[in-house]
N, C-alpha and C positions, 0 to 999 in steps of 0.2 A: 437636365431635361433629356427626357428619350426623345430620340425624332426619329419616325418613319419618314420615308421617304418616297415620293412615285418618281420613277423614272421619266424624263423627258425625251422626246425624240428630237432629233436633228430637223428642222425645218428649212428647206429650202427657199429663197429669196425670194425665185421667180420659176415660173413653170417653162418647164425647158425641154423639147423634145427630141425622142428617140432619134439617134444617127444608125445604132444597129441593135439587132434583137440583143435581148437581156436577161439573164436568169434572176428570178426573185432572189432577196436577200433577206428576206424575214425583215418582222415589224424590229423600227431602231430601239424599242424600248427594252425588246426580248432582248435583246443588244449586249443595251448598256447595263441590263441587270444582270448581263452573264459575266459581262467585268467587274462586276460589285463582288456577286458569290465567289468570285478568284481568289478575292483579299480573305484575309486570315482575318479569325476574328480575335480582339483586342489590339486590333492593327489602330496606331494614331495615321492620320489624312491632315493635310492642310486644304481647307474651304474658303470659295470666296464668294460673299455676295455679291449675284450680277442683279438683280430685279426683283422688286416688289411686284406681286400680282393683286392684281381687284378683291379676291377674297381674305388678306390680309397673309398670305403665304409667301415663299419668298422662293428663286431659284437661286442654286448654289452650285456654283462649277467646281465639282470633287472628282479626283480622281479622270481626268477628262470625260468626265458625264456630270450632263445637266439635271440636276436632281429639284424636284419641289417634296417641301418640308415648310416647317409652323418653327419659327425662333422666339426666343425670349424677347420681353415690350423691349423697345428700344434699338431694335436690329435697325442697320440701315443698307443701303446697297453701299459694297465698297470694302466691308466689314469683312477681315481674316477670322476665320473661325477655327479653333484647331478640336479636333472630332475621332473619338474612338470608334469602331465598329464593334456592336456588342450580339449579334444576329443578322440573321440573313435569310431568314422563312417569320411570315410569307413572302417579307421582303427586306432590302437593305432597313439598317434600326441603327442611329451613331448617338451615342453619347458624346451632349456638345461639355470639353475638358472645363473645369473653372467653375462653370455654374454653381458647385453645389455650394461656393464661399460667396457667389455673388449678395447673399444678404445672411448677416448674422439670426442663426436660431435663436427663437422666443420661446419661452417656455406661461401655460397660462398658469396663473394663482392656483389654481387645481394641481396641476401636475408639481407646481411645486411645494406645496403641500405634502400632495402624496411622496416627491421625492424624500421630503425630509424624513414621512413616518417611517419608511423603509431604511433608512439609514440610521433612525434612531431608536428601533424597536427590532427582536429579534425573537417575537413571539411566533411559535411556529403549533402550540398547543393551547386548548383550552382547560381551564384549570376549573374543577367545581370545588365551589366554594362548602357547599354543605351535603351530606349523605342523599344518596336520591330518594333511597327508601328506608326506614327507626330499624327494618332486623332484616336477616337473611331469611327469615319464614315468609316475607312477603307473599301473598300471589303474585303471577307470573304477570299477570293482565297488571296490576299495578307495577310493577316494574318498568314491563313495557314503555306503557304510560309516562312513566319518572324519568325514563332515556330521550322518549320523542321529545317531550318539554326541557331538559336539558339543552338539544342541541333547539329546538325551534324559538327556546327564550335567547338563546345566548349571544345574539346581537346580530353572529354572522348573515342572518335573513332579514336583515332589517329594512335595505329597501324595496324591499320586494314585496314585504310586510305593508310598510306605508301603503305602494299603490294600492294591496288588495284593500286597506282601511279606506282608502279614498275611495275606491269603487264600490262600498259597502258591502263589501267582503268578510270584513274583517273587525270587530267591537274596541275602540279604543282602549280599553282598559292592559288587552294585550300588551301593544305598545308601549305603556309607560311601563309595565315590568321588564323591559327589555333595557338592557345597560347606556344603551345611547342617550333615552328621557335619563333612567336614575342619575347617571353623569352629569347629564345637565341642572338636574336638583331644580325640579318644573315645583313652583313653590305651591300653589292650591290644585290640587288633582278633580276637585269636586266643579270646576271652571274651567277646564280644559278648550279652548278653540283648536282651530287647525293650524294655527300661528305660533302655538305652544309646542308644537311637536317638534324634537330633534332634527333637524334636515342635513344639520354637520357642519356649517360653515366655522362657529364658534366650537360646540363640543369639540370638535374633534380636535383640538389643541387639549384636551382635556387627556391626560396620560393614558388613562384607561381608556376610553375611546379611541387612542391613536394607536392601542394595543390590538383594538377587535380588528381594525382596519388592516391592519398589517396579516390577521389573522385571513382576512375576507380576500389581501392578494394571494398570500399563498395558497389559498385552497382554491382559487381560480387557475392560477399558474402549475398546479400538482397533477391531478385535482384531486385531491380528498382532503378529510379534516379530523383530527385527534381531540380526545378530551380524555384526560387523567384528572381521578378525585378518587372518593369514600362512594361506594355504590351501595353499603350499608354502613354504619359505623366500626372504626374499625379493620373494614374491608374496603382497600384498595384494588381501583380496577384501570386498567389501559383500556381506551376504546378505539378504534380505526373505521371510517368508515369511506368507502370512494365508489363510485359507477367506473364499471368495465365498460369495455366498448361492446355494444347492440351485438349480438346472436340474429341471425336469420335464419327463422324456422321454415321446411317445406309446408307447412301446414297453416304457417299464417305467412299472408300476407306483408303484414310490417313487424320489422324485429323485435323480441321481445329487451327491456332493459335489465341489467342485469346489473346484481349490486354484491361488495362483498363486505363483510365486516369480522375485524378481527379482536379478540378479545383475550387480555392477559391478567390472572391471576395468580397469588401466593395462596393459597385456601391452607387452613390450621391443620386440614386432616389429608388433603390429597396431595396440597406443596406447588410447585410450580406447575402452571396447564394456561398451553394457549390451544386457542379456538378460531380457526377461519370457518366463516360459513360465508357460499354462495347463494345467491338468489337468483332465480331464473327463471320470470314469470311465477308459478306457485312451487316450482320445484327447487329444490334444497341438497347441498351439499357441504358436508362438515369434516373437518380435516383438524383431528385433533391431536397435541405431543406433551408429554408429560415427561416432567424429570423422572418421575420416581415408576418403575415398570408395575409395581403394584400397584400404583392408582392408574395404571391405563386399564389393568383387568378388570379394576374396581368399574371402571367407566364401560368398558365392552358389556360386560355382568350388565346393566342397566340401561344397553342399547336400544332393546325393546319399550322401554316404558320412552325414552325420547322420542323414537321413531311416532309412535301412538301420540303424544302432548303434540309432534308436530301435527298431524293428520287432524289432530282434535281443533287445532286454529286452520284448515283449514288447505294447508300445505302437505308435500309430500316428502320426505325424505329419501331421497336417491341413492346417496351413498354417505358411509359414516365408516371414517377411517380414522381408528386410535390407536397411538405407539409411541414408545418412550424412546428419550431421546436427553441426549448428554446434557445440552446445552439449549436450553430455551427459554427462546426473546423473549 
């Protein structure tokens, strides 16, 4: 337990008068706190309590000053306390020694739960299971499309999902395509209640649920989140996606967010090519490296039509830098 502490002053008995004049000596509190801030901090003190007060506080002769401070239940007057000093602004702060064994840690059915999934799961990506889009001709809008519902089915939003379905946000059907119902193998979908809906107590002993959950720490604790699969068949894609820390513009008011996603490719005709693009607010920046120096020209040669597809959704293209490079992640 931390304890502040206020300083006491010296109280005299009985009022006693002047024999000869006297220069002030300042108040005794400003005193005894100027002997407190002397001591070094992680200095140990031996403490005694002298007095229980009316509001449940106790004084404690430390260091020959009278201190009030708040003890652990069971303090009584008499009591050796032995007391580190851990601060001294705005005032004396002692850490009483021992406390922190006075009662063995509990841990709740939750936390131990979650200890085990972390200890017995070491998922740190999400894996898709099937092509997002049947060919590489897709349009672009369907793509799109196929990535946001990639990561919005894939479990990691699930409670967040829930509430918005409670608040009537959100059309249950969602929900039971999302891994945590499928896992629980909800038996009639056509009678669904709200009593039917995964909440985790049980599923989440279910391997594959105790997979996404491990997935939903670390991407709390990072923060971002990965997903490797087939983005068409055939074509394997890496995806990264995380929020940078807020931008404050002079022009607005509150910062804008900004997002970056990075994307890795083997493509049959250009070869190795990653792709970081920034996002910031509608404006765009794309940072691209290629094994092979002729698919960067290939890719500059066709800077203009990107620049334009971006402008055409709505966004602007700021800068687009492409160069070949030995080794790429």
């Amino acid at each position: 337990m931390v304890a502040p502490v206020d300083i006491q002053g010296q109280r005299p008995i009985a009022q006693i008068d002047r024999l000869l004049p006297t220069a002030p000596i300042g108040d005794a509190r400003e005193e005894a706190n100027a002997r407190l801030t002397q001591l070094t901090i992680g200095q140990r003190l031996q403490g005694t309590v002298a007095s229980l007060l009316d509001d449940g506080s106790f004084i404690v002769k430390l260091a020959d000053t009278a201190v009030r401070t708040n003890l652990p239940s069971g303090s009584k007057v008499g009591d050796q306390l032995q007391m580190t000093l851990v601060g001294t602004e705005p005032r004396a702060t002692f850490l009483l020694d021992g406390e922190s064994a006075a009662a063995p840690a509990t841990f709740s059915p939750t936390a131990r739960l979650i200890d085990s999934i972390l200890h017995n799961s070491t998922a740190t990506t999400l894996l898709g299971k099937t092509p997002l889009v049947n060919s590489g001709a897709a349009p672009p809008a369907q793509l799109a499309t196929a990535l946001q519902t990639a990561l919005g089915h894939s479990g990691l939003f699930y409670e967040s999902h829930v509430q918005q379905w409670a608040n009537g946000q959100r059309p249950l059907a969602d929900l039971l395509r999302e891994p945590q119902n499928i896992n629980a193998r909800i038996p009639d979908t056509t009678a669904v209640t709200s009593t039917d809906v995964a909440l985790r107590p049980d599923a989440a002993l279910n391997p594959d649920t105790a997979r996404i959950v491990n997935l939903q720490l670390n991407t709390i604790d990072q923060p971002r989140l990965q997903w490797q699969g087939e983005v068409w068949p055939g074509q394997q894609m890496e995806w990264e996606v995380s929020e940078q820390p807020q931008q404050q513009s002079a022009e607005r008011e509150e910062p804008e967010r900004s997002w970056q996603s990075v994307v890795r490719f083997d493509l049959p005709t250009l070869g190795k090519i990653s792709a970081t693009i920034t996002l910031v607010g509608d404006h765009v920046q794309m940072q691209v490296r290629t094994a092979d120096p002729a698919s960067a020209e290939t890719l500059r040669e066709h800077g203009t039509r990107l620049a334009d597809a971006i402008d055409a959704a709505g966004a602007k293209l700021d800068v687009l830098n492409v160069r070949p490079e030995d080794d790429v992640a």
